[in-house]
C-alpha atoms as an extended CHARMM CRD file, in Angstrom:
* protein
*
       142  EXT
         1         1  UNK       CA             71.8250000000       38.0180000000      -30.0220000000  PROA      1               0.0000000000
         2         2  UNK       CA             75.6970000000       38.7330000000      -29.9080000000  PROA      2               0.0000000000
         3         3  UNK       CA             76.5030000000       36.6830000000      -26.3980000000  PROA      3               0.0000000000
         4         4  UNK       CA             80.6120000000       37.9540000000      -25.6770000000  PROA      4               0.0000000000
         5         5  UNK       CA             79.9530000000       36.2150000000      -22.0220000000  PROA      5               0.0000000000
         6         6  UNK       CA             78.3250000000       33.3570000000      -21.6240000000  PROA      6               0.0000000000
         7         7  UNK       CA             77.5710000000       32.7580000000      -18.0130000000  PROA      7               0.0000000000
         8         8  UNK       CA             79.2440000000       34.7420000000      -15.0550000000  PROA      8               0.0000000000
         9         9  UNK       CA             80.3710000000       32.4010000000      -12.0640000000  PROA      9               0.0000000000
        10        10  UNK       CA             81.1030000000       33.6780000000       -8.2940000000  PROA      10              0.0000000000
        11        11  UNK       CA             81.2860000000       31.9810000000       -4.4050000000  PROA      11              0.0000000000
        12        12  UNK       CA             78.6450000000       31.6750000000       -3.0820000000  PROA      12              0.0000000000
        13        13  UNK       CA             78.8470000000       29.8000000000        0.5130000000  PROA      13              0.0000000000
        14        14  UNK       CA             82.4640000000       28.0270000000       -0.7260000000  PROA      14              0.0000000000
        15        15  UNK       CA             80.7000000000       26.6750000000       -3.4750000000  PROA      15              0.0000000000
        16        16  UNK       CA             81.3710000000       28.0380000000       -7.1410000000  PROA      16              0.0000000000
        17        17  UNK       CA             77.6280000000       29.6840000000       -8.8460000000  PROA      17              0.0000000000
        18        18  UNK       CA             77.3410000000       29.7400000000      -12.5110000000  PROA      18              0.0000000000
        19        19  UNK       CA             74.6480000000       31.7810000000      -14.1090000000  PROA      19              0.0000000000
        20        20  UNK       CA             74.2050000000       31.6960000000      -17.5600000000  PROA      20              0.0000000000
        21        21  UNK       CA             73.2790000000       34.6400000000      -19.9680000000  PROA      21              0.0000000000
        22        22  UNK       CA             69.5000000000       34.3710000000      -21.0280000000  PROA      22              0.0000000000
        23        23  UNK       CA             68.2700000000       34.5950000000      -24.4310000000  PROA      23              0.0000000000
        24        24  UNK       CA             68.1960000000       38.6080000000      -24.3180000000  PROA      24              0.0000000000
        25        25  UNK       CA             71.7500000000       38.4450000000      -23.1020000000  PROA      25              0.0000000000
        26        26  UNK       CA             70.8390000000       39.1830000000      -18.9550000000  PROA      26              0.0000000000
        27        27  UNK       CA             72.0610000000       37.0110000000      -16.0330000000  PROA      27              0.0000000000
        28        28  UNK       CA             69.0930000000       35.9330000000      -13.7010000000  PROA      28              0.0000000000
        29        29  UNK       CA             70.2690000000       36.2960000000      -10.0280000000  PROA      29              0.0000000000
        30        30  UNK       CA             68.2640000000       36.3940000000       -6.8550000000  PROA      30              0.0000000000
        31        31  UNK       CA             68.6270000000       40.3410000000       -5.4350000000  PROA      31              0.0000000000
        32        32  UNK       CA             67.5540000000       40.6420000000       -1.7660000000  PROA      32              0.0000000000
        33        33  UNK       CA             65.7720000000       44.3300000000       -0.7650000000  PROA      33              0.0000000000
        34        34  UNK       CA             64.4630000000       45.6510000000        2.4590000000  PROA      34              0.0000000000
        35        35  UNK       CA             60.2270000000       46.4050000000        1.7140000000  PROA      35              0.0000000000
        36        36  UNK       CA             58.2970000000       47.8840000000        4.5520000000  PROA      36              0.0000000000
        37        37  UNK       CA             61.1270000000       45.9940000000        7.6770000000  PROA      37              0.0000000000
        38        38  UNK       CA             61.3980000000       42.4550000000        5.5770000000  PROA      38              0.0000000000
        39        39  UNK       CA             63.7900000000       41.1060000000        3.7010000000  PROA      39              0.0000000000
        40        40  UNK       CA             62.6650000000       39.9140000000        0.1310000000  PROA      40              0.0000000000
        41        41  UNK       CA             64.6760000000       37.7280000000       -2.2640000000  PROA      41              0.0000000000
        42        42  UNK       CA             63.1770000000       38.2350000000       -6.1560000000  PROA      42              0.0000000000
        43        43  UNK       CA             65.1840000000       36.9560000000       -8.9630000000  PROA      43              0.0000000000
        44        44  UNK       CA             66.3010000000       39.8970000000      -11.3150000000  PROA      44              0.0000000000
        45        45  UNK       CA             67.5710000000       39.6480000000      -14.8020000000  PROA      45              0.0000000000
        46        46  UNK       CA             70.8180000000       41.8390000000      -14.5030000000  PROA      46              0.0000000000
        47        47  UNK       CA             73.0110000000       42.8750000000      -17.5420000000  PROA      47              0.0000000000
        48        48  UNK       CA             76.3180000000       42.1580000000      -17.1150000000  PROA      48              0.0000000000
        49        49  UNK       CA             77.7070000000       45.6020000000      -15.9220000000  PROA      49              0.0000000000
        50        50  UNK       CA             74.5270000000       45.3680000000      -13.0670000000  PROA      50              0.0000000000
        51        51  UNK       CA             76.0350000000       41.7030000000      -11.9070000000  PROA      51              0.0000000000
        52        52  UNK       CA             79.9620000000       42.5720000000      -11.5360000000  PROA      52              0.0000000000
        53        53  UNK       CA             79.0240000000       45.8810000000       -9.0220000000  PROA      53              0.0000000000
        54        54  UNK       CA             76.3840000000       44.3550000000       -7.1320000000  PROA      54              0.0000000000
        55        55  UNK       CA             77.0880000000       44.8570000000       -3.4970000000  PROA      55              0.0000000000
        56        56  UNK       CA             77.6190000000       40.6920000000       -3.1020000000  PROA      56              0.0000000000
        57        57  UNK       CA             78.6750000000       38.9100000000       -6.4150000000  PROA      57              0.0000000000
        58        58  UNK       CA             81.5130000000       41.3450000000       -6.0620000000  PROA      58              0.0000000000
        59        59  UNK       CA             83.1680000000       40.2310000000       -3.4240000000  PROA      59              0.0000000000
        60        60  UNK       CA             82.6650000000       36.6070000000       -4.2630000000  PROA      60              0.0000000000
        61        61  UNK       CA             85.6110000000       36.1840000000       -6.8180000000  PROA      61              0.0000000000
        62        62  UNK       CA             82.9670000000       36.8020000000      -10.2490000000  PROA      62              0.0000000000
        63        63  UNK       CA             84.4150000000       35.3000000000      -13.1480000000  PROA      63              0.0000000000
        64        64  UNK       CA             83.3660000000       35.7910000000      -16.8020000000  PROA      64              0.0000000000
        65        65  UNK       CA             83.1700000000       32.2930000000      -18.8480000000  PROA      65              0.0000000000
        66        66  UNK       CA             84.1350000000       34.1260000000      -22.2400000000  PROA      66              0.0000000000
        67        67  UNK       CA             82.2620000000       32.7860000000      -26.2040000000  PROA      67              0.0000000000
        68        68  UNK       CA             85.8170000000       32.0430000000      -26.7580000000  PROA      68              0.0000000000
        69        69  UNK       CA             85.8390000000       29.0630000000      -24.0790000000  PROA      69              0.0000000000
        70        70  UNK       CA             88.2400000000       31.6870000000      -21.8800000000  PROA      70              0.0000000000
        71        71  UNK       CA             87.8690000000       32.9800000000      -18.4660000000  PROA      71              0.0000000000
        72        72  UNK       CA             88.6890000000       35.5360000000      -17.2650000000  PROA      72              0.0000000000
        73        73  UNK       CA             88.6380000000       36.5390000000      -13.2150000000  PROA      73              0.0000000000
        74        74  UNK       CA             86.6270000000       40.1660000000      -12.9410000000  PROA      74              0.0000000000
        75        75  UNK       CA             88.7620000000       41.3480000000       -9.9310000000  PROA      75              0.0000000000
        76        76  UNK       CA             92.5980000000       39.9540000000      -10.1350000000  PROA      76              0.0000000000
        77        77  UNK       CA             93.3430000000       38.9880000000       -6.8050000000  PROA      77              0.0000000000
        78        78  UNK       CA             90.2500000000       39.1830000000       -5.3870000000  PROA      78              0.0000000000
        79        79  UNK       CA             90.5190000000       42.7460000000       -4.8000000000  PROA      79              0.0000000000
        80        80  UNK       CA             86.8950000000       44.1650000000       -5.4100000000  PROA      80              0.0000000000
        81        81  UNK       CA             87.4460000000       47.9990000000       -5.1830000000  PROA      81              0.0000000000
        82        82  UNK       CA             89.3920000000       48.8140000000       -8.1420000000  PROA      82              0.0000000000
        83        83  UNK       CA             87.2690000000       47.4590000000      -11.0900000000  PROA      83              0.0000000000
        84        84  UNK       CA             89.8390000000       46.7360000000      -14.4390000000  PROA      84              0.0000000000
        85        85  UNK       CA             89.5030000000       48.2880000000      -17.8550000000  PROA      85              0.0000000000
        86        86  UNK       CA             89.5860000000       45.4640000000      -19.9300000000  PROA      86              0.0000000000
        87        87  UNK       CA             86.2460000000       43.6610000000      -17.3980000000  PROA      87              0.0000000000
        88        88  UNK       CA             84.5590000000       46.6550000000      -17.5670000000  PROA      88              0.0000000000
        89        89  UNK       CA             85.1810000000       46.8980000000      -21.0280000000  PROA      89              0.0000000000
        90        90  UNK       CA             83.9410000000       42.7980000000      -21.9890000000  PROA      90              0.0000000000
        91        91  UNK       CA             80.9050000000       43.5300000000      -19.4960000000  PROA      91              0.0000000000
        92        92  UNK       CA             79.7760000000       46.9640000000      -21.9940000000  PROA      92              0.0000000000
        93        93  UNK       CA             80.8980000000       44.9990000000      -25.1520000000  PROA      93              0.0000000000
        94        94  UNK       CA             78.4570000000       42.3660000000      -23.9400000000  PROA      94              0.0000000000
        95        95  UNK       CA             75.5010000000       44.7740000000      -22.6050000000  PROA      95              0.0000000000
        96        96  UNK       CA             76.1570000000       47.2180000000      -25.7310000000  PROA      96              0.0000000000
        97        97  UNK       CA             75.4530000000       43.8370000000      -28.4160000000  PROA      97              0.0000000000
        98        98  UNK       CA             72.3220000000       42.7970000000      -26.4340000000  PROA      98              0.0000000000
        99        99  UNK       CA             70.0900000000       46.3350000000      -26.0440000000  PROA      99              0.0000000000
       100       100  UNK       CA             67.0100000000       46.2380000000      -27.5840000000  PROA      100             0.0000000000
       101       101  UNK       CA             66.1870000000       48.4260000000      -29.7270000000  PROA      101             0.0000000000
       102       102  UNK       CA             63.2590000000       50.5030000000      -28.7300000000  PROA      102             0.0000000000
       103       103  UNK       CA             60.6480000000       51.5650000000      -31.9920000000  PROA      103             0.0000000000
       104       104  UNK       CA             61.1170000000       54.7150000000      -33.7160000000  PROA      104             0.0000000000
       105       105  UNK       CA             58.0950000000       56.5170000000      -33.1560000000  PROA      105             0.0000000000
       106       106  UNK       CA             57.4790000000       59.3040000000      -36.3740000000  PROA      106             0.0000000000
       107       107  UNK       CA             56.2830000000       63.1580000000      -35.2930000000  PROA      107             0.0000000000
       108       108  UNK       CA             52.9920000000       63.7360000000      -36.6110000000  PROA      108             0.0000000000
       109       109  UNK       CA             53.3420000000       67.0950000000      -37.5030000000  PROA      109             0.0000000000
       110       110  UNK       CA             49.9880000000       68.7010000000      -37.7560000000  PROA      110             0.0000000000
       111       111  UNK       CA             48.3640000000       71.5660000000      -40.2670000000  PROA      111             0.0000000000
       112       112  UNK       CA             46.7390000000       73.5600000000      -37.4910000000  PROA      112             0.0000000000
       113       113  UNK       CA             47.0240000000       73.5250000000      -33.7020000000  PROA      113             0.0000000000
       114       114  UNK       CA             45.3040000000       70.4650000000      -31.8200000000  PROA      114             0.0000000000
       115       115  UNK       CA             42.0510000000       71.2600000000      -31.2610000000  PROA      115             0.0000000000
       116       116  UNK       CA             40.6510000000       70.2230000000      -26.7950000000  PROA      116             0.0000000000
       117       117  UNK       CA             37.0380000000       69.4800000000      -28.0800000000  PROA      117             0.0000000000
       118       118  UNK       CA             35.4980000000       72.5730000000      -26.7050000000  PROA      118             0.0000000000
       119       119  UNK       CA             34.6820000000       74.5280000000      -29.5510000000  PROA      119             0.0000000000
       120       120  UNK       CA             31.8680000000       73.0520000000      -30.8620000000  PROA      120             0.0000000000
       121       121  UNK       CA             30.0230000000       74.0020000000      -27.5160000000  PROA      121             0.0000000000
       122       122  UNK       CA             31.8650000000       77.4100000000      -27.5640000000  PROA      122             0.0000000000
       123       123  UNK       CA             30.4940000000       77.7420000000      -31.3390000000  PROA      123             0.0000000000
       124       124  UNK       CA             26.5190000000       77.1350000000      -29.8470000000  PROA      124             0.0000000000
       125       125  UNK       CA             27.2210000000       79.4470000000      -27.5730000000  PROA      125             0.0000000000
       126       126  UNK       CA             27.5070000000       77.4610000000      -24.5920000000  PROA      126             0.0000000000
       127       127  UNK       CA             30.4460000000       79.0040000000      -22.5820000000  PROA      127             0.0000000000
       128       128  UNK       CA             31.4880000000       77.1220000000      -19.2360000000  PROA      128             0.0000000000
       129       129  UNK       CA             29.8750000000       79.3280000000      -16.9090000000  PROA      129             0.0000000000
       130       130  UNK       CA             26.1700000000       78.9890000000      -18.7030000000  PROA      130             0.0000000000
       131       131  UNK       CA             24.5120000000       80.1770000000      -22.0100000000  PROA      131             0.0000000000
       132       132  UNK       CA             26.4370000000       82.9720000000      -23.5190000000  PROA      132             0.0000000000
       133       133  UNK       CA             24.2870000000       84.5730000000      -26.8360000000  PROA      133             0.0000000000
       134       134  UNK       CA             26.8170000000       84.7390000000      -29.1720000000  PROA      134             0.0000000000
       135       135  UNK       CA             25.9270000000       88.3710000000      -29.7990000000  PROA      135             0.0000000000
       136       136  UNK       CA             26.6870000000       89.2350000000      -26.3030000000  PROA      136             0.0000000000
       137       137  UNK       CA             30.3110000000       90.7690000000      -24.8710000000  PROA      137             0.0000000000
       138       138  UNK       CA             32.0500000000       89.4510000000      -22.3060000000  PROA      138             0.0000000000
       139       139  UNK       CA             33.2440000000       91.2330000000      -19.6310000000  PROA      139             0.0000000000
       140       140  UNK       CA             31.1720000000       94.9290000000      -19.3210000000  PROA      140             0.0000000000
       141       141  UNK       CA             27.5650000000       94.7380000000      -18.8700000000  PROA      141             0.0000000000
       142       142  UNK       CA             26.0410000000       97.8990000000      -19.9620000000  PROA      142             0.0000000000
């Protein structure tokens, strides 16, 4: 895992919150939603991007705590609605190194159409609306 931030801090209640990145490279914070008229509080593991534009940590002064030992305030003077390249650009440097990878999954590519398992019954004869001889037409009855 490629950690470029390794935790993200921000005010919470004048006291100064440091999450740390997790082995996969997300930041586990508590996210409150409204379910069915009541508040519930689950922690969430957030990638970086997900932590610096939630609706709270935003406004509460984040700061990334850089591999390099730097830090570096998210929003310069506290000012949450303009969002600066070069934050936006550590927080996709550091969700970009820690995706993982899904499988490749190989096409099967097959001689003759896929078959639904109804033409051995079709091949006795049986059709779905009863017992068809297999010398008989559809359709017309004479």
């Amino acid at each position: 895992m490629n950690k470029v931030i390794h935790a993200i801090s921000f005010l919470h209640k004048g006291e100064r919150v440091v999450v740390e990145a997790t082995v996969f490279g997300k930041f586990k914070v508590p996210v409150t939603e409204v379910v069915n008229g009541t508040l519930k509080t689950k922690m969430r593991n957030l990638t970086a991007k997900q932590v610096i534009e939630h609706d709270i940590i935003k406004n509460c002064d984040p700061t990334f705590y850089l591999q390099n030992k730097e830090r570096l305030r998210v929003y310069p003077g506290g000012d949450s609605s303009y969002l600066p390249a070069q934050s936006e650009g550590i927080a996709m440097k550091h969700d970009n190194a820690n995706k993982i990878a899904m499988p490749k999954v190989k096409k099967r590519i097959l001689d003759s159409p896929p078959s639904s398992g109804h033409d051995k019954y079709r091949q006795a004869g049986l059709d779905m609306y009863g017992w068809w001889p297999d010398d008989c037409e559809y359709g017309d009855a004479d």
